[in-house]
N, C-alpha and C positions, 0 to 999 in steps of 0.2 A: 420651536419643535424641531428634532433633528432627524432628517430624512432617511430612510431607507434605502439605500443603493440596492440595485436590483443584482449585480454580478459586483462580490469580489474578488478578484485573480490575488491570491495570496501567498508568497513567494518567501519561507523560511530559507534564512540563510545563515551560515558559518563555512568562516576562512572561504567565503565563494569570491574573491573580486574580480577575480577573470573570468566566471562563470557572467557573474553580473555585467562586466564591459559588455560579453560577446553573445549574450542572450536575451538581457533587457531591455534592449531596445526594439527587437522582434515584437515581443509580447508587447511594450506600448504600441508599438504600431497597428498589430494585429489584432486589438483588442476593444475596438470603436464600444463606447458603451459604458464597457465595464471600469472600474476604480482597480487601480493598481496597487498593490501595498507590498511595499517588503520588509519582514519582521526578521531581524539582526538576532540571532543566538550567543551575545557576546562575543561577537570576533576578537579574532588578535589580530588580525593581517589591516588592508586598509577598507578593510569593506562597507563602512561608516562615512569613509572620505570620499568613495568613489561614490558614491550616493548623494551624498552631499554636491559634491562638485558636479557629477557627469549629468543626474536624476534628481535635479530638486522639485521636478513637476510628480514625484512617486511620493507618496506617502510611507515613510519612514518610520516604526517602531522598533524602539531598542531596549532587549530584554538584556534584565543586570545580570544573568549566567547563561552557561551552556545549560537548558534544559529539555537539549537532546530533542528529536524530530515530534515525539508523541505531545509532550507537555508542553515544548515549544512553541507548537500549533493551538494548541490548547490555551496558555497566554494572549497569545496574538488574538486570537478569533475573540475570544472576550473584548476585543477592544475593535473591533468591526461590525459594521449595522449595516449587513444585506442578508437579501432573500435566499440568494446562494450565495454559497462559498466555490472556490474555486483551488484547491489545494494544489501548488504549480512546483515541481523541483528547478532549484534555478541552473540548471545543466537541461533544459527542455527548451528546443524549436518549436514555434508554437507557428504555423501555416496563417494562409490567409484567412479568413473568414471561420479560424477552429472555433469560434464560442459559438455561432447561430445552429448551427446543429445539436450541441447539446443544451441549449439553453430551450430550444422550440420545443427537445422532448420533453426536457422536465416541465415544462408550462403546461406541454398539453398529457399530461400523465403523472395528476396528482398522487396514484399510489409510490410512485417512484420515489425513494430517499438519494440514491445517487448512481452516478454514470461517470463512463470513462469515454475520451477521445484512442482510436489507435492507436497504439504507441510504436511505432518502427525506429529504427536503429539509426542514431545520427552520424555512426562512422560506416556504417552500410544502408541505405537508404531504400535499397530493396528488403532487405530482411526485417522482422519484426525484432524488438526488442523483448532483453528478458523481462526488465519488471511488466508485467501488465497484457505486453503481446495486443492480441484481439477479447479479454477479458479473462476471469479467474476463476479457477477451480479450485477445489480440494477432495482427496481422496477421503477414504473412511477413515484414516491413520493421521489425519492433518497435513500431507504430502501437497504442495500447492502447484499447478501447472496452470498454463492458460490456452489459447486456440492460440496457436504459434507456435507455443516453447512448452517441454518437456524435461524436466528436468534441466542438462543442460545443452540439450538441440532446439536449435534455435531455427525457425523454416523462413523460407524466404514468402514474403507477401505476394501471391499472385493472384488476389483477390475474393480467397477464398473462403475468408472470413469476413466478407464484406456485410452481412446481415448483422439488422438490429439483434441484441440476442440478452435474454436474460442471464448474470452469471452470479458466481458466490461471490464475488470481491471484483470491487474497483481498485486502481494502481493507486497509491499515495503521490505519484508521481506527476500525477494531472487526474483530478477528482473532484467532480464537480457534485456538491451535497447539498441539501436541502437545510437552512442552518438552524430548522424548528427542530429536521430530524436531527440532526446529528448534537446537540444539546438535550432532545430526550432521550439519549440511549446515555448521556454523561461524556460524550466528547472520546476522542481515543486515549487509551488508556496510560496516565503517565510514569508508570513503574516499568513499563517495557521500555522506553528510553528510545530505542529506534528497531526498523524491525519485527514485522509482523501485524504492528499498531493496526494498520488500513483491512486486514483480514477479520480482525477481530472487532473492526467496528462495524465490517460489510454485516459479518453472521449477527449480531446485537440488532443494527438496524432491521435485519429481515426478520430476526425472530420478533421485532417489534411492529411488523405488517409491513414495512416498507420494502419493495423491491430495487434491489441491483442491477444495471444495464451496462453494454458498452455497445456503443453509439458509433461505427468504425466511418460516418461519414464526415467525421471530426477526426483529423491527423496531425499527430506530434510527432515530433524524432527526439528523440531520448540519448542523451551521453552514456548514462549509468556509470554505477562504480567509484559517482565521485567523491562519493564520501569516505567508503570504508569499500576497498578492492576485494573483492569477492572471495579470494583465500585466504581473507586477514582473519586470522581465528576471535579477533574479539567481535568481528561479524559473524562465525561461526557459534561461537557460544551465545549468542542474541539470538540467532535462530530458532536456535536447539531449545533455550530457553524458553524464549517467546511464545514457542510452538506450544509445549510443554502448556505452559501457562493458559494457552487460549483455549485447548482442548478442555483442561480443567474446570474452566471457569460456563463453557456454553454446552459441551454433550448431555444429553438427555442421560437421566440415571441409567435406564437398561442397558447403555451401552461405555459406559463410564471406566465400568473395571476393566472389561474385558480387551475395549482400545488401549487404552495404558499397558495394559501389561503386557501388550503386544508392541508397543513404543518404547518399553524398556530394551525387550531383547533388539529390536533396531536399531536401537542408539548406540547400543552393546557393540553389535555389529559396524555399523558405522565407523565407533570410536577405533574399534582393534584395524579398520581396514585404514586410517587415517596411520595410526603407529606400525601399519607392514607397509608402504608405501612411504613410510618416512616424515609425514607432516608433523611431526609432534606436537608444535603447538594449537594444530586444529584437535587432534587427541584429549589432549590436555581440556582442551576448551568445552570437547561435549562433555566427559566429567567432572567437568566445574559447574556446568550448563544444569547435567542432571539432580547436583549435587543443591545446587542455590534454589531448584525448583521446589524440592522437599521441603527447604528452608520457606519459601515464600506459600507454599500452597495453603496451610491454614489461611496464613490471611487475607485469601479470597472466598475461605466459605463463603460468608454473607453475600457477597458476588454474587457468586454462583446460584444460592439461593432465591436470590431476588432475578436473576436469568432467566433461570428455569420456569418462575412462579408468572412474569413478564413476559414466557414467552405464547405468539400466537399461533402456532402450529408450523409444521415442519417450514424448512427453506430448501433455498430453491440452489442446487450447485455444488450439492456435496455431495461425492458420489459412492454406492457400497461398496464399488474394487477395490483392490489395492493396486496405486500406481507402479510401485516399488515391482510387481508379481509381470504386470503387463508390459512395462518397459524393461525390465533386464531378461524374466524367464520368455515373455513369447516374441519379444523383439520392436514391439509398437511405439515406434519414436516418432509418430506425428499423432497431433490431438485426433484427426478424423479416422485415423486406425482403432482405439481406442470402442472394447467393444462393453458397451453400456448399459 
């Protein structure tokens, strides 16, 4: 009979070797308990060898392509047998004793499908980091922020987010899930590629009764960025995409059209201020973004269908403003400004 492991920290990686010299041995150390595993996204660099030679005590899966962060994860975790999963970016500091705080919540709060550790910034150690912050929101438009980060201000940690706190989305970044829940929603989605995936399995899990936490007495420090630099427009059309994607697949009919057609002219907007500012290829990218959404949208009717029909009543973290109205027209660049 083959056992159940209670924690897997599971560490997707590509072209990472020097993530993985200078951060995985933190995580073994720090991780008394739990099974380590790290799933190879067909490297080219030596990230197969450094594993090999430096980490033969890690559990090693090697996937035969790049299948990108969402399906990536999705391969791997099929081939893992714990009660939790532990989704770990290998650009993450993982502190001493990060796993017993979120692992004591999830035990004792069966409603919970998953939770995040706080994530602060591992080239500033005071400040929170973008992905994740002290947990996730989203506006009415699919705008995503967290307690920390606003767009793109970022506040420094002064403990202010210290409460247990229910949110809309956990960071893909260090994400700790429930692996009954995250198998009955169908795992994150793998046509998104990278990018949005962990938002759109937060809103799926909660429309499925399960709640989202982040857990800030659990601390990571986060590199960010290392995969695709945050003005690289093929991360910009993933976003814009993605975003696109998610809204389609989970908003309730009643409010379906009416957000969309308000996310056209945003994008619209977005795109023209991207070509008067000069970026052209982030320009370019939202109307690619918008362009491939049209193309892909039929083939999530049935999705979306079965979303809606699956879902258990409203969730928890999505809010009716628009962020877009409250951070540029009245000025509210910290989350606790932010009037609700």
């Amino acid at each position: 009979m083959i056992r159940m492991d209670k924690v897997a920290v599971v560490i997707l990686n590509y072209n990472g070797a020097d993530m993985l010299r200078t951060f995985l041995p933190g995580v073994i150390g720090n991780s008394s308990g739990a099974t380590i595993v790290v799933a190879d996204n067909a490297s080219t660099d030596d990230s197969v060898a450094v594993m090999q030679e430096c980490f033969p005590q890690v559990r090693l899966i090697q996937l035969d392509n790049n299948y990108g962060f969402a399906d990536g994860y999705n391969m791997a975790l099929r081939q893992v047998d714990a009660e939790y999963y532990l989704l770990l970016n290998s650009d993450v500091e993982v502190t001493e004793g990060w796993l017993s705080p979120l692992l004591d919540f999830m035990d004792s709060h069966d409603d919970v499908a998953a939770c995040q550790p706080k994530i602060l910034s591992y080239k500033d150690k005071g400040n929170f980091e973008y992905a994740g912050a002290s947990g996730g929101f989203i506006d009415r438009y699919g705008y995503p922020f967290c307690r920390g980060r606003l767009f793109g201000t970022i506040e420094e940690d002064k403990g202010q987010y210290d409460d247990v706190c229910q949110v809309f989305w956990a960071t893909g970044a260090a994400m700790m899930v429930r692996s009954s829940a995250y198998w009955d929603t169908g795992g994150l989605d793998g046509r998104f590629f990278a990018h949005m995936e962990e938002i759109d399995l937060c809103w799926r899990l909660q429309a499925k009764g399960g709640a989202v936490y982040v857990v800030p007495q659990s601390t990571v420090h986060h590199v960010g960025g290392a995969t695709l630099d945050k003005s690289n427009p093929r991360k910009t059309f993933l976003n814009f995409r993605n975003n696109l994607l998610m809204l389609y697949k989970n908003l309730p009919d009643a409010e379906l059209h009416g957000v969309m057609r308000t996310r056209a002219i945003l994008d619209y907007i977005a795109a023209f201020k991207f070509l008067a500012t000069f970026h052209w290829g982030d320009f370019k990218a939202v109307i690619r973004a918008r362009r491939e959404y049209k193309t892909m949208r039929s083939s999530y009717d049935e999705v979306r269908r079965e979303n809606i029909i699956n879902s258990k009543g409203e969730v928890v973290g999505r809010t009716s403003f628009s962020l877009l109205w409250q951070y540029y027209i009245h000025g509210h660049k910290k989350y606790s400004q932010l009037k609700r």
